[in-house]
Structures are given as C-alpha cells and as structure tokens.
C-alpha positions as CSV (number, residue, x, y, z in Angstrom):
1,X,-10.9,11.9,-2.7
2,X,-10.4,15.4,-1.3
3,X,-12.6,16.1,1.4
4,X,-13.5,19.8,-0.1
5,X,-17.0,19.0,-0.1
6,X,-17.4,16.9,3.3
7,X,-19.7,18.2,6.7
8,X,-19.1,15.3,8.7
9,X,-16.0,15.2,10.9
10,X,-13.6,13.2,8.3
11,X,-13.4,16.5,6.5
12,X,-10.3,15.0,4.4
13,X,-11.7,13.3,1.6
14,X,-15.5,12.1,0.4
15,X,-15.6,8.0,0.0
16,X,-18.5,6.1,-0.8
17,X,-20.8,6.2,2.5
18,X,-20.3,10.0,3.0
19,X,-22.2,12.4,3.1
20,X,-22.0,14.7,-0.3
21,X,-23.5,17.8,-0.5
22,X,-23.1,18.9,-4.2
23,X,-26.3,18.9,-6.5
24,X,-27.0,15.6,-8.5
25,X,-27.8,17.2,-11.8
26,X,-25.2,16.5,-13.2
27,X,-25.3,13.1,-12.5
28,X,-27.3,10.7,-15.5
29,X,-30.5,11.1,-15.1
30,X,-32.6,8.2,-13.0
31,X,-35.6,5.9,-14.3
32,X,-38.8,7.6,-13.5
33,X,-40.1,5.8,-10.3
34,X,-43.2,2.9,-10.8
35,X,-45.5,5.4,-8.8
36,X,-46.5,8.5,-9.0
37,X,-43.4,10.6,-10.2
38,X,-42.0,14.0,-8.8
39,X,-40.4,11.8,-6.1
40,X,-36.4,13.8,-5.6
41,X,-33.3,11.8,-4.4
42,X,-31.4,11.9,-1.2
43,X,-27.8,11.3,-0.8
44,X,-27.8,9.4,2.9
45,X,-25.0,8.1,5.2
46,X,-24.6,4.5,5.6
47,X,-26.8,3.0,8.4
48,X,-28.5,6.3,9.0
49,X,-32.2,6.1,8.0
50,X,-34.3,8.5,5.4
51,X,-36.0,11.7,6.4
52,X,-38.7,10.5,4.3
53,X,-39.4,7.1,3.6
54,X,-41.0,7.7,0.7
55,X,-38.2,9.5,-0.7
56,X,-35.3,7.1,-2.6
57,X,-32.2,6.9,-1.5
58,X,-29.9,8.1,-4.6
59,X,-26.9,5.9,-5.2
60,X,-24.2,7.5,-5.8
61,X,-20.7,5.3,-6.5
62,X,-17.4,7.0,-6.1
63,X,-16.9,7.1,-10.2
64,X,-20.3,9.4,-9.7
65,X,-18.3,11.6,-7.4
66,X,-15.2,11.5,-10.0
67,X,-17.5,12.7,-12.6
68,X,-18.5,15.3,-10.7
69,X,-16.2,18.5,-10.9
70,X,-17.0,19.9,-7.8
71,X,-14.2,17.6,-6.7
72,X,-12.3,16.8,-9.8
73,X,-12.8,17.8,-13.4
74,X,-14.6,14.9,-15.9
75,X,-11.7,14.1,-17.3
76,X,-9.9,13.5,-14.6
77,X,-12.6,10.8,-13.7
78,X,-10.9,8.6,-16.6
79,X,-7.6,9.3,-15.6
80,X,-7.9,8.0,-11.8
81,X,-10.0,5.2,-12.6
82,X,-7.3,3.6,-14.3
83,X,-5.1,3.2,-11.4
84,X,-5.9,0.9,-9.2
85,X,-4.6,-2.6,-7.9
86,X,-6.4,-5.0,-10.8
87,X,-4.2,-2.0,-13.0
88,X,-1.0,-3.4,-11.7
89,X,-1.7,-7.2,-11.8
90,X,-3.0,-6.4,-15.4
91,X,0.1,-5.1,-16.6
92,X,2.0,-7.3,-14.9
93,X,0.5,-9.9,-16.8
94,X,0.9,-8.3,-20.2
95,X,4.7,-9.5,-20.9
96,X,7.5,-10.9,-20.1
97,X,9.3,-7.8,-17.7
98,X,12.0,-6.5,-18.7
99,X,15.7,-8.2,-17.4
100,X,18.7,-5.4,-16.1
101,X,22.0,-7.0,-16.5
102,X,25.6,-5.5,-15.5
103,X,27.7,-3.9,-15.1
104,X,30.2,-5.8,-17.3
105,X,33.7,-4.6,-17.3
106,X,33.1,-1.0,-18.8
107,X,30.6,-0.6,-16.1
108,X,27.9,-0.6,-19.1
109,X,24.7,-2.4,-18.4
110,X,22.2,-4.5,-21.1
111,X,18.6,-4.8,-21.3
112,X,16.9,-7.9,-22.3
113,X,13.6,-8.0,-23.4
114,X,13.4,-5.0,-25.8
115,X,12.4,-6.7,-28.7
116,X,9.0,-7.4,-26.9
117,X,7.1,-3.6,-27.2
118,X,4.9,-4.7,-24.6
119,X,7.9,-5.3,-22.0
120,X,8.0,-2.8,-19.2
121,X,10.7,-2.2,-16.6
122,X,9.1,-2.5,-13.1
123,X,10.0,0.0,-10.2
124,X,8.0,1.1,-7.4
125,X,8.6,3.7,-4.7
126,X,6.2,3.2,-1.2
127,X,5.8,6.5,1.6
128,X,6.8,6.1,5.3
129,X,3.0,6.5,5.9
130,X,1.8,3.5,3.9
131,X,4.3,1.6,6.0
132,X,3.5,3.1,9.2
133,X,-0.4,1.7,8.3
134,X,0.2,-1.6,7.6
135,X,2.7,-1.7,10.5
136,X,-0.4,-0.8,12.7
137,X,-2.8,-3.6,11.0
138,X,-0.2,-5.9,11.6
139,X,-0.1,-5.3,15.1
140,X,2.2,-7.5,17.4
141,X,5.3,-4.8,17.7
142,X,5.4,-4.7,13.9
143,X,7.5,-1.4,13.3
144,X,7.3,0.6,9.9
145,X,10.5,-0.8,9.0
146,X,9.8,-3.9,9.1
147,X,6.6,-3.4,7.3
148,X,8.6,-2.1,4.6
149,X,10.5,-5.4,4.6
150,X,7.0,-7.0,3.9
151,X,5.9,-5.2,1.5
152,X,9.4,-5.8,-0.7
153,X,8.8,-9.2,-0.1
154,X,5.1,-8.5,-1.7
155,X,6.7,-7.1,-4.8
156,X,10.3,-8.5,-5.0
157,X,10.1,-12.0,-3.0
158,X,9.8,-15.5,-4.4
159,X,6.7,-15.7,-1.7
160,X,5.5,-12.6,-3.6
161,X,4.0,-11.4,-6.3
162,X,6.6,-12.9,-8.6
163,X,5.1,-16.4,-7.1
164,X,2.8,-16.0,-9.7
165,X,0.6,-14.2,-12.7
166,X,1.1,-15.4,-16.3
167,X,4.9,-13.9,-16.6
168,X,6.3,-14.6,-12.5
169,X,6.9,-11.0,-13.2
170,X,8.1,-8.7,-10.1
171,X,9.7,-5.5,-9.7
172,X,13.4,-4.8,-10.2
173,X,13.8,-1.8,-7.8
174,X,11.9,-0.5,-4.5
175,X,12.9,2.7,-3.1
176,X,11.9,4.8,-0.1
177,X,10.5,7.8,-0.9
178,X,12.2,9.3,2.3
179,X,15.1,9.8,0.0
180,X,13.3,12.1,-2.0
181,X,11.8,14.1,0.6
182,X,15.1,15.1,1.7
183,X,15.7,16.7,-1.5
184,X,12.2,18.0,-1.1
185,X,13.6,19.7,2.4
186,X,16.2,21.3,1.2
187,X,15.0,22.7,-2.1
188,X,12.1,24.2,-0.1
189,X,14.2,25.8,2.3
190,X,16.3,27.4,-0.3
191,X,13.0,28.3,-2.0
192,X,12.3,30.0,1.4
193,X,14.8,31.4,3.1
194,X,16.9,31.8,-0.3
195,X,20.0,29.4,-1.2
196,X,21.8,27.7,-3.8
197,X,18.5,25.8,-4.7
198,X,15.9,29.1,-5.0
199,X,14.3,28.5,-8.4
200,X,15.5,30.6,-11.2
201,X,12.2,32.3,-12.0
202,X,8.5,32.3,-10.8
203,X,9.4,32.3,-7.3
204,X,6.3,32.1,-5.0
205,X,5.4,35.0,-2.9
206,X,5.0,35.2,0.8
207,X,3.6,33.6,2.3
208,X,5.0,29.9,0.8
209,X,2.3,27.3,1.1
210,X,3.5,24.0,1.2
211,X,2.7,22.1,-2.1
212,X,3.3,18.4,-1.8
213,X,-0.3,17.8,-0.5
214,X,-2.5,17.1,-4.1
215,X,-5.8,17.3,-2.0
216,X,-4.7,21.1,-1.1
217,X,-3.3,21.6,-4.5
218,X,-6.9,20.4,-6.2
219,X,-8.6,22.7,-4.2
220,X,-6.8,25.9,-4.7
221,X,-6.6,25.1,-8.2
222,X,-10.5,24.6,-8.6
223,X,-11.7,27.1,-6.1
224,X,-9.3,29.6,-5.0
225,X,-6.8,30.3,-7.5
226,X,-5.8,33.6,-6.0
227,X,-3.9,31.6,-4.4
228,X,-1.6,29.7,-6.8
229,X,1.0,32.3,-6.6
230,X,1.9,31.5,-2.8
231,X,2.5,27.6,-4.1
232,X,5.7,26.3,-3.5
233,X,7.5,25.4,-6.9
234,X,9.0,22.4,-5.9
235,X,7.5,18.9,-6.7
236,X,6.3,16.5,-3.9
237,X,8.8,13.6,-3.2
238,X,6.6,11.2,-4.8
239,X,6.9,14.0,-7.9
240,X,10.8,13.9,-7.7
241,X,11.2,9.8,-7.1
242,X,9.6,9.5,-10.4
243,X,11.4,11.7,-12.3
244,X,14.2,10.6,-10.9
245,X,13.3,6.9,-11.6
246,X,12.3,8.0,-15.2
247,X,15.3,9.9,-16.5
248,X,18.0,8.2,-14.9
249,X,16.8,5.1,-16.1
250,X,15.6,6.3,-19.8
251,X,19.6,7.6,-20.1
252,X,21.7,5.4,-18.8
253,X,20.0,2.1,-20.1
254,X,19.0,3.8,-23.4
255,X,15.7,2.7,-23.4
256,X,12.3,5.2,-24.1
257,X,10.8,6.0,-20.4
258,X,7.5,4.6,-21.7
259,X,9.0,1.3,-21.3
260,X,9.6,2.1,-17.4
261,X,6.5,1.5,-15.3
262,X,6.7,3.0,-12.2
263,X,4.1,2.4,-9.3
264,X,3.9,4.9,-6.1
265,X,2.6,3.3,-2.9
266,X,1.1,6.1,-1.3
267,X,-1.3,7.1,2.1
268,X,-3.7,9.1,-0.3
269,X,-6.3,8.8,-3.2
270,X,-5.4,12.5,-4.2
271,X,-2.0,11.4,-5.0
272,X,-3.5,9.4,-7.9
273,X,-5.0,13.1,-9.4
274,X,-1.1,14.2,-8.7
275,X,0.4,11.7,-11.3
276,X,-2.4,12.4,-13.8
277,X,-0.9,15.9,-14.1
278,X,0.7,17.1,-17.6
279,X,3.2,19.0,-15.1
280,X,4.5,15.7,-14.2
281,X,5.0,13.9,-17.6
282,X,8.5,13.7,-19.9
283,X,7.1,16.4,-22.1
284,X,8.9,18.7,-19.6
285,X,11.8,17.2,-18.8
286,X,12.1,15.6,-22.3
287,X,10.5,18.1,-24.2
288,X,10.0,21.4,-24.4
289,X,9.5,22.4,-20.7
290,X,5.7,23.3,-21.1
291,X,3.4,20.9,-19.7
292,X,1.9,18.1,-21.7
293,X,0.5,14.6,-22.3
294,X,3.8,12.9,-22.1
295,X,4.7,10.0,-20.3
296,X,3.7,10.1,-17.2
297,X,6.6,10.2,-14.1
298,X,4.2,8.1,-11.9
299,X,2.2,5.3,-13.9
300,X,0.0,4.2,-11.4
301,X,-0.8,4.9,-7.8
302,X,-2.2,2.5,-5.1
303,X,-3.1,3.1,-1.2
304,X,-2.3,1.4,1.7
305,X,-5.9,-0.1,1.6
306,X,-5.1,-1.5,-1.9
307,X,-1.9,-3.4,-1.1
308,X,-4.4,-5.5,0.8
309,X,-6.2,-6.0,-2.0
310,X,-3.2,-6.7,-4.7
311,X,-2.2,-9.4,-2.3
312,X,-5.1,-10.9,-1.5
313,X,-6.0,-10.9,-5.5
314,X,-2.7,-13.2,-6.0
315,X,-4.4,-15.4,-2.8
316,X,-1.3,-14.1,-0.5
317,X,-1.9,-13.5,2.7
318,X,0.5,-10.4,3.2
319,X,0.3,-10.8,7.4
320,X,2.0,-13.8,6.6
321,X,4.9,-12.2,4.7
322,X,8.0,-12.4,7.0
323,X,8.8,-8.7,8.8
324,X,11.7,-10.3,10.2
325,X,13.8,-11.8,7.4
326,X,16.6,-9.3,5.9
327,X,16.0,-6.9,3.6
328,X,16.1,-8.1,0.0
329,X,18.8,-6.9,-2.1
330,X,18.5,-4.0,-4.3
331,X,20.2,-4.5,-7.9
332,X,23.0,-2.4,-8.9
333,X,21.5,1.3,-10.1
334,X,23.4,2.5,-13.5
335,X,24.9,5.7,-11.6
336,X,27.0,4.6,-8.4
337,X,26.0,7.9,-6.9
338,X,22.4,8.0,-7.7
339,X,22.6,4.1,-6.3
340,X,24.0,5.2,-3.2
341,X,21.5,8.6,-2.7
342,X,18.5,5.9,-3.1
343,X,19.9,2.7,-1.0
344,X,22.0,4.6,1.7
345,X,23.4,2.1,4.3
346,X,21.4,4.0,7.1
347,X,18.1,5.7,6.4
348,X,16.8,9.0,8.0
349,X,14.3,9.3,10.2
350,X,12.3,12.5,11.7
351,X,12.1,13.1,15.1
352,X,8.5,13.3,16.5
353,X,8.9,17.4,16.0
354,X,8.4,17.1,12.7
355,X,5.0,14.9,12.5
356,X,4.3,12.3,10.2
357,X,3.9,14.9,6.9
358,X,7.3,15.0,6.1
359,X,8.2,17.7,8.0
360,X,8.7,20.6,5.6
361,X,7.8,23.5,8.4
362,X,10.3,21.4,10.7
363,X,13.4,21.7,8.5
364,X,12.7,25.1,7.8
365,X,12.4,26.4,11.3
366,X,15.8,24.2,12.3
367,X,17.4,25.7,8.7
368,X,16.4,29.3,10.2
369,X,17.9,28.6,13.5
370,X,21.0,27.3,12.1
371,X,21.7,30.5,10.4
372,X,21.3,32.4,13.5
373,X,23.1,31.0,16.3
374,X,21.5,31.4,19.8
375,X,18.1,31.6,18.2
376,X,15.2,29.9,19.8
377,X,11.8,28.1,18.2
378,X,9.1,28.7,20.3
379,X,5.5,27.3,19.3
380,X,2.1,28.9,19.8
381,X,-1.3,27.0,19.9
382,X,-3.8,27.8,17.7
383,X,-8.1,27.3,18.2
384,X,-7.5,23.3,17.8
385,X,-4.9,20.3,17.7
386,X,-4.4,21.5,13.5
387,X,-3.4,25.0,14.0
388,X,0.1,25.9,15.6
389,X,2.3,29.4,14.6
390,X,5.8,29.2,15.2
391,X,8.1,31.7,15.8
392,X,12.0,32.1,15.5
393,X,13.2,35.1,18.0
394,X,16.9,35.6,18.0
395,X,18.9,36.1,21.4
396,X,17.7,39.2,21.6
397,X,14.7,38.4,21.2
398,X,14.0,40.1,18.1
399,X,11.5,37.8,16.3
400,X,12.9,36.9,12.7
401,X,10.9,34.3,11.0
402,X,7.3,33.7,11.1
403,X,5.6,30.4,10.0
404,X,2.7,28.6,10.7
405,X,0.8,24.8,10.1
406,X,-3.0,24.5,8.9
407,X,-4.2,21.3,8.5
408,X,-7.5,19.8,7.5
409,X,-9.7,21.6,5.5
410,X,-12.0,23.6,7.8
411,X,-8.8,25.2,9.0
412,X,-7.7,25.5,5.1
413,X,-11.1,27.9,4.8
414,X,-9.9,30.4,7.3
415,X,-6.7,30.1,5.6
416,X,-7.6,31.4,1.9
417,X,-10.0,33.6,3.7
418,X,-6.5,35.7,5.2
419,X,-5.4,35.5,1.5
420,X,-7.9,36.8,-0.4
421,X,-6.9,39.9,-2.1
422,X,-9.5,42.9,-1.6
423,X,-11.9,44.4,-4.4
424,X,-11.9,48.0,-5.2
425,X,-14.6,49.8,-4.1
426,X,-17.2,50.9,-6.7
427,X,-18.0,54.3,-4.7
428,X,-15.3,57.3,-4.9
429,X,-13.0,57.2,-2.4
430,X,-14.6,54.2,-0.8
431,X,-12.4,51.5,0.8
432,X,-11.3,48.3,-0.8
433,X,-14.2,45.9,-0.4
434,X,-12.7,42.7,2.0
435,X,-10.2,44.7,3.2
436,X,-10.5,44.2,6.7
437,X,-7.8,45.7,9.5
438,X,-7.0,44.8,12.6
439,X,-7.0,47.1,16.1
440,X,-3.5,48.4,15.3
441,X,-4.8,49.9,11.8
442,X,-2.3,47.0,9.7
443,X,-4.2,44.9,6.9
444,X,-5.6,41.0,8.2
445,X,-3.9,39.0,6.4
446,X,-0.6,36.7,7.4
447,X,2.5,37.6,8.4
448,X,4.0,34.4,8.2
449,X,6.7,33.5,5.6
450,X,6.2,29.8,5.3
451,X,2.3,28.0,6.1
452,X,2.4,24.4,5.6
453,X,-0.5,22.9,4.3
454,X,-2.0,19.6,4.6
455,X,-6.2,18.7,3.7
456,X,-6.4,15.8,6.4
457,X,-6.8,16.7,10.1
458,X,-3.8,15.1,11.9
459,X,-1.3,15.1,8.6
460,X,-0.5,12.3,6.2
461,X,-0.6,9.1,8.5
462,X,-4.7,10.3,8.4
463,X,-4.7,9.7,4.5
464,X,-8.1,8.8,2.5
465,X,-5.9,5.9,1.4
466,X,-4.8,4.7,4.6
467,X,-6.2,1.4,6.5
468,X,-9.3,2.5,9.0
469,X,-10.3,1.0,11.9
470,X,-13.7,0.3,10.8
471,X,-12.2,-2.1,7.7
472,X,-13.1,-5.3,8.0
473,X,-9.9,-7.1,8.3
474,X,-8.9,-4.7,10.8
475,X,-12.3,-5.5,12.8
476,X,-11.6,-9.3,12.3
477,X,-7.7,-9.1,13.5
478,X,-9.0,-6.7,16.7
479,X,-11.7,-9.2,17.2
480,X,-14.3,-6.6,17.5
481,X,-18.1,-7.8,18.5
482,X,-19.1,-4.3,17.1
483,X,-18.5,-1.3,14.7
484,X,-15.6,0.7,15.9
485,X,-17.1,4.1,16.6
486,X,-14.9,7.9,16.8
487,X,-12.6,6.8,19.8
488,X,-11.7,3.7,18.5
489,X,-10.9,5.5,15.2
490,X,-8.9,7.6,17.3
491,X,-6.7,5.1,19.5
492,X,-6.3,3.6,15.9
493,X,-4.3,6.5,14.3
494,X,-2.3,6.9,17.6
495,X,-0.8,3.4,17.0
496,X,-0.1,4.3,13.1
497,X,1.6,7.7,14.2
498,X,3.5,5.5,17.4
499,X,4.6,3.3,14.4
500,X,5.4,5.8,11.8
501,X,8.4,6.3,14.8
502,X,9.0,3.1,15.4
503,X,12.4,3.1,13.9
504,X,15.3,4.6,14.6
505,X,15.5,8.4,15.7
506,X,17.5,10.6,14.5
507,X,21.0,10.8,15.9
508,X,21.6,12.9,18.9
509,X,22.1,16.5,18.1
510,X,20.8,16.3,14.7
511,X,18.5,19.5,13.5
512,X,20.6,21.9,16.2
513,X,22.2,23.3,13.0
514,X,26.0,21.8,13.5
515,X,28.4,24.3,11.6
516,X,28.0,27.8,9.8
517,X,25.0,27.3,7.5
518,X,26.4,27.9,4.5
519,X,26.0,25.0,2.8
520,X,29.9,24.3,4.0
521,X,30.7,20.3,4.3
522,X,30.0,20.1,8.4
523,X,26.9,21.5,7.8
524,X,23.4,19.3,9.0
525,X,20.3,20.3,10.1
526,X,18.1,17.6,11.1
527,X,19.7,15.1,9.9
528,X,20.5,16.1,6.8
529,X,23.5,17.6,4.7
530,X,22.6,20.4,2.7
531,X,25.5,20.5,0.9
532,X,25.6,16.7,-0.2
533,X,21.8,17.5,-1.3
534,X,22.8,19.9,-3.6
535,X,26.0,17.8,-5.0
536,X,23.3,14.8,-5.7
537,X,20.9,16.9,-7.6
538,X,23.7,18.7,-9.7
539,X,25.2,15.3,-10.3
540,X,21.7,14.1,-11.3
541,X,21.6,17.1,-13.7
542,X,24.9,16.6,-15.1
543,X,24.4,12.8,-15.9
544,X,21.1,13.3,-17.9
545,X,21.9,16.5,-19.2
546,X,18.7,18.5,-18.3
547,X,18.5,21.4,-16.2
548,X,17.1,21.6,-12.5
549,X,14.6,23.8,-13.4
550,X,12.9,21.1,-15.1
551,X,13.6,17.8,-12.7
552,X,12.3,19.5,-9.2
553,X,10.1,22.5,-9.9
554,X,6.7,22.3,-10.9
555,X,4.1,24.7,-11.9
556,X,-0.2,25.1,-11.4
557,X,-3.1,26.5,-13.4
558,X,-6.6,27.3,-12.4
559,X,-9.0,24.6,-13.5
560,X,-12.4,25.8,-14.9
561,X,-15.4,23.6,-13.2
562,X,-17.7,22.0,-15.8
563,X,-20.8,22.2,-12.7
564,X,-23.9,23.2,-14.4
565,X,-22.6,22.5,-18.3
566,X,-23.5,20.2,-20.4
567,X,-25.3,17.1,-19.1
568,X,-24.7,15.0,-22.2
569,X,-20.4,15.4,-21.7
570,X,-20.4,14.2,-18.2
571,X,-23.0,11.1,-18.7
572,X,-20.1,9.9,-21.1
573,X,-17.7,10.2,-19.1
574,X,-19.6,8.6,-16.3
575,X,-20.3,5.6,-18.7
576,X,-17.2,5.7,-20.1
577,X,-15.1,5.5,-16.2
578,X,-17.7,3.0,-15.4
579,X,-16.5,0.3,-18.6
580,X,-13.0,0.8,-17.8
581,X,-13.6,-0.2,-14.0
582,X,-13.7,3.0,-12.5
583,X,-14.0,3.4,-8.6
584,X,-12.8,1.5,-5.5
C-alpha cells in the first residue's frame, strides 16, 4: 500500500506491522471486553510493547487498512484483494489455455480452444525492478538478466509452472516492460518539451509531474486534487504493455480481449490499485473513450514477494530454476513489427544517471540537451539523498530548462505545498491567503517545467512489493543469527540497485543527443530512436484502427473519501474482501 499515512521511516507504503495512524471507527466494531468495558484499542508495531498493558492491542489485517479510505476507497478493497498469487494458480486451473497456431502460408494465425468460454490466453509482462530483487535474493553474481531467464522458466518452462496444475497450463508470451517504457520516454518528452507525440487536448500544465507512480497518483487523487492538472497524460509502461497486449491480440486473432489474461509482475502493491482503474479498461480503447468497467488491460498484478510464493505454492523451488540456460523462445507475435518492438535482438538498458525508476527526468534532460547543442546538465542537491533540481544552461550559459526529482512522500508534502493555488482574501484589498513570496517579490511556487515523482524513498527498486531483507527466506539464505536491523536494510537495497545494472550499459555515446533533434532517422538520445518510437506507435494505431489518443494517454478524477460515513457500507465490504481472500 501507499505509504500516505506512515510516521516511521519506510514512509512508502503501510504493511501489516506498521504503524497506522488513521482512526479505527470505521473499522467493525470489537466484542466488548470480559472486564470492565471503556477499555480503547491501540494500533502497535510488531515487537514494540504497549503503553498500557491494560489496554488491547487492536488487530488490524491489511484488508482492514484496504477498507479504510484514508488509503484507498472501499471499493477498491474488493478490487485488490482479488489479485494475488492463489488468483493466478486459480485461473490457471480453470481450463484448458488457450493454443496460438501459425502463421500458415497467408501469414494468418488460428486459435484453438475457443469453444471452451472458460479458456483464456495467458501473457505476462515483469518490470526491470522485480528482476533486479530476485536477482539480489538469489545472490551468487546472479544479474537481473538472468533473473529474468528464471522467472520465464517459472511461467514458460517445462520445470515450471506448466509442470503442473490441473491443465499443465503456462503462458504463451513474456515481455519486458522496458519496451514499453521507451514509448513511455518519448511520449513524455513530446508531452514536455512539445513534439510529434504532445497529446491532442488536455495537455497538463507546468509544471509536469511524472504519472507512472500509482502510489503518487492515489494520493493526489484522494488528497490534493489541485493537483491533477499538472499529471502527465501518458499511461505508465505497465499501462501501455497491456493495452498493447490487449488490442493487438483481440484484432489480429479475432478473439474478445476478455479471453486474454494478462498478469503484470511488478515492484509495487499500488500497481494493483493502477489496473483496477476504469481509465485502463477496453471501454476506452474499445468503446466510447470515456472511462468505464470494461475489460481490464491488466488482469492481475503480483510483486516480487509473491513470485516466491506462486512458486513455492506449485512446490518449486524458484532458486533452483536455471539463470544460466538460454532464454526460451518467444512464439511468433501476429504483427512482425509489433513482434520485433517487443523481442528486439538487443534490449536497452539505462545508465546509472537515470536510476532505477525508469528514468523519465533522465530522457528529458538528454532530449533538452539534444536540441541545443553545446548545452550542459548540471545537478543541484537538495535537503536529502531524494531531492535533486536540475538545470540545462546553454553555452552561454543562459539557463533553458528547469526540472526537478521528489521522491518519497515526506518530500511529496513540501511538493503540493509549492502547488497549492492561493485563496482570496475575505477582507478588501487584502492579499491572497497562502500566497507567500519570496525576497525578490516573485510568487513561491516552482519554476520547474518537469518534477518527477516517485512515493518510495530511493525510487522503484525500494517498492512495497519488493523482497526485504528482514523476509524470512532472505534471513535463511544470508544465514542471519538475528533480525536484520536499518543498515542491513540498507546494504540490502544497494545490492538490488548494483543488480538492477548488472547488465549491459548502454552503448558508448548514447544519451549525447547524436544528430539534429528532430525526430530525423540518425537521431538517439539515450539510447533510444525517437523517430522509430513514433513509427511503432503509428503502426500500432494503424493495425488496430484506433487512435493514439486512446492507446497511450490517460486521464484522473478526484476521489471523494468515505472516512467518517456510514459504518454499516464499510463493515460489508470489510466482510465481503475478507470471504474472497482479501490481504497478503
């Protein structure tokens, strides 16, 4: 979960064993004590002791924090809970999957299975992150890339989970959602600095703030919804894999996208809120364009933490999958082009610059930099290690972009403090109330055209969902005689950064902004061709025949808390998450 609520210094997300601070009356109400009564209920940490010990310990299960809107709305409590590992061996097991054939000589393909309703077409997509964390709890020189090899052997291997289940069923196609991101990259550059890509209407205003975190998104959704007009429109890669997944598919095999079931392998819990969103269903790209409850673009969504657990369910022993053995071959995709944008020969990979959250802010500055040659990026420190402004002063040293990087969510405070808009004074001729001005008489605010956002202190590779060093396999593979405290915490997400880098770096040269930067074919920055970007996403439109307004932009709406309303609604849906096997 999003860590909007936490005071301890894991101020990403609220788990089971932290400390919550929201009221418990909304929670169902709990059997009178044996004794005498008027005894309240504190919420404590695990191991910590009671201020009072005759004062019961309250406890609260993370389906009670799902059911609490301070965090999510009540609804969504019934929408997470049904994603989860036991989700995916359960559908699994439902039918027989789902069998591509072809292409035959007219380069058509064939479905088998169809007359089943129950049959589903299995695909998953898995982050850099989530491999970067198992990589680390593998240990032994393990890269990310070779913990991507495992985990295909996990979903796609004989030795996997198509070893057994009631079908043998396993999953046709795996892609990297590194592919997506470079989409991401350059549609949010274009969104920023203006391009071929800048969305047709409801452009954000400046400052941009970064979009592709759901934790961040939740929050100024729920809290701040002033906000919501700085968003960035464009969807989050795992966003953009699915409804890439879902209408290429749907079209070019002729088959309803209910019958695809894809499953995201992500380093987040939040992302499980993201593909509960009516923004990210077919009833937009198949419908009418507004938001609705449509198919969803992203069936399910499991952590890092939970891979563990779907293996271990089927009695595999994942460290025992082979990092070593060649990748497994991907099937023929129905569209050559959309085949070879999803399973290039040679994946990208970020230099350390960019961090391990993507690297939208990255790409920008290097996009910037590459349309003014001679330009330089210079970086200034901000209060702590999750603040940083960056600036991009030309060779004359005329400063011409402005951008900056807050991550966590005590730094996120002092952000949507900066963009509050001011309240008119009630007295004539008073001053706008929060209107607060600096030395040189200008309004406080940001000056910045781009702020990338993040909730978890230290970026993605931090996520909620993300092995810890404190889990018990990691503490019986480390050997540990004791609980690992802060520091070991800490050495532990410097080995999953060091192997979130563990494969190849970029080539040399890449992000310096090679040719004119106009979208011209020499053109790459970092790494990546703007121009064969754009070609694949126009192709992508042309081939299903819907619009790019619809595949890659997104939109928000402030979300009304139910806190304080009626007790009966949320003890429902409390009971009702709990039947259907809500929590982790």
């Amino acid at each position: 979960m999003s860590a909007i609520l936490s005071v301890d210094d894991l101020n990403d997300f609220i788990s089971p064993g932290v400390a919550c601070i929201k009221p418990v009356e909304t929670l169902p109400s709990a059997p009178p004590p044996p004794t005498d009564g008027g005894l309240e209920h504190e919420v404590i940490l695990d191991g910590q002791q009671p201020q009072s010990q005759t004062t019961a310990p309250a406890q609260i299960s993370l389906t009670d924090c799902l059911a609490c809107s301070g965090c999510v709305t009540s609804a969504e409590a019934v929408l997470v809970s049904l994603q989860s590992h036991n989700e995916v061996l359960n559908v699994l097991d439902a039918a027989p999957a789902l069998r591509v054939r072809g292409p035959d000589a007219d380069g058509k393909y064939m479905v088998d299975g169809l007359e089943d309703d129950s049959a589903k077409l299995f695909v998953a997509s898995v982050s850099p992150q989530t491999r970067a964390s198992l990589a680390a709890a593998c240990g032994n020189g393990v890269t990310e890339q070779q913990a991507g090899r495992m985990i295909e052997q996990l979903f796609m291997g004989k030795d996997g989970l198509p070893s057994g289940g009631k079908w043998g069923n396993g999953f046709t196609w795996m892609v990297d959602t590194n592919t997506a991101r470079q989409a991401c990259l350059v549609l949010g550059a274009d969104e920023v600095l203006g391009g071929a890509l800048e969305p047709s209407k409801n452009k954000p205003v400046t400052p941009i703030l970064t979009s592709s975190c759901p934790g961040w998104v939740c929050y100024a959704e729920k809290t701040h919804p002033y906000v919501l007009p700085h968003l960035s429109r464009v969807k989050s890669p795992q966003a953009i894999t699915g409804t890439l997944l879902k209408t290429v598919l749907s079209r070019k095999l002729g088959i309803s996208p209910d019958r695809i079931w894809h499953l995201a392998i992500m380093p987040c819990f939040d992302k499980k809120l993201e593909a509960s969103r009516e923004e990210l269903t077919d009833a937009v790209w198949n419908g009418d364009g507004k938001p609705g409850r449509g198919v969803r673009d992203v069936d399910c969504v499991i952590t890092s933490k939970e891979i563990l657990m779907l293996a271990a369910s089927r009695g595999i022993d994942f460290f025992g999958l082979s990092a070593t053995a060649p990748p497994l071959p991907q099937p023929s995709f129905p569209d050559p082009t959309t085949h070879n944008f999803l399973f290039p020969p040679k994946s990208r990979r970020q230099s350390r610059a960019a961090g391990t959250s993507g690297g939208n802010l990255h790409f920008i500055l290097r996009e910037v930099q590459s349309r003014h040659p001679g330009s330089q990026i210079q970086t200034i420190r901000g209060r702590n290690a999750d603040v940083d402004e960056y600036t991009v002063n030309a060779a004359s040293g005329e400063t011409i972009f402005r951008a900056a990087r807050y991550y966590g969510f005590r730094n996120i405070q002092n952000l949507v403090r900066k963009l509050k808009p001011s309240k008119p004074s009630r007295m004539p001729g008073g001053k706008p109330f929060g209107s607060a001005r600096r030395a040189n008489g200008k309004p406080a605010g940001l000056e910045h055209a781009y702020v990338e956002v993040m909730a978890c202190p230290g970026g993605c590779t931090n996520g909620g969902g993300q092995i810890k060093i404190d889990d018990e396999i990691i503490i019986d593979r480390k050997g540990f005689t004791a609980k690992p405290g802060p520091q070991e915490q800490k050495e532990w997400l410097a080995e999953v950064d060091e192997a979130y880098f563990s494969a190849d770096e970029p080539d040399v040269g890449a992000g310096q902004g090679v040719g004119t930067g106009d979208g011209g074919p020499g053109e790459v920055v970092d790494g990546i061709s703007p121009s064969y970007i754009r070609d694949t996403l126009a192709h992508w439109s042309s081939i299903t025949g819907i619009g790019l307004d619809r595949l890659v932009y997104t939109s928000y709406r402030e979300v009304i808390s139910d806190v304080g309303k009626s007790q009966t609604e949320t003890e429902r849906v409390v009971q009702l998450a709990g039947k259907i096997g809500g929590g982790w």
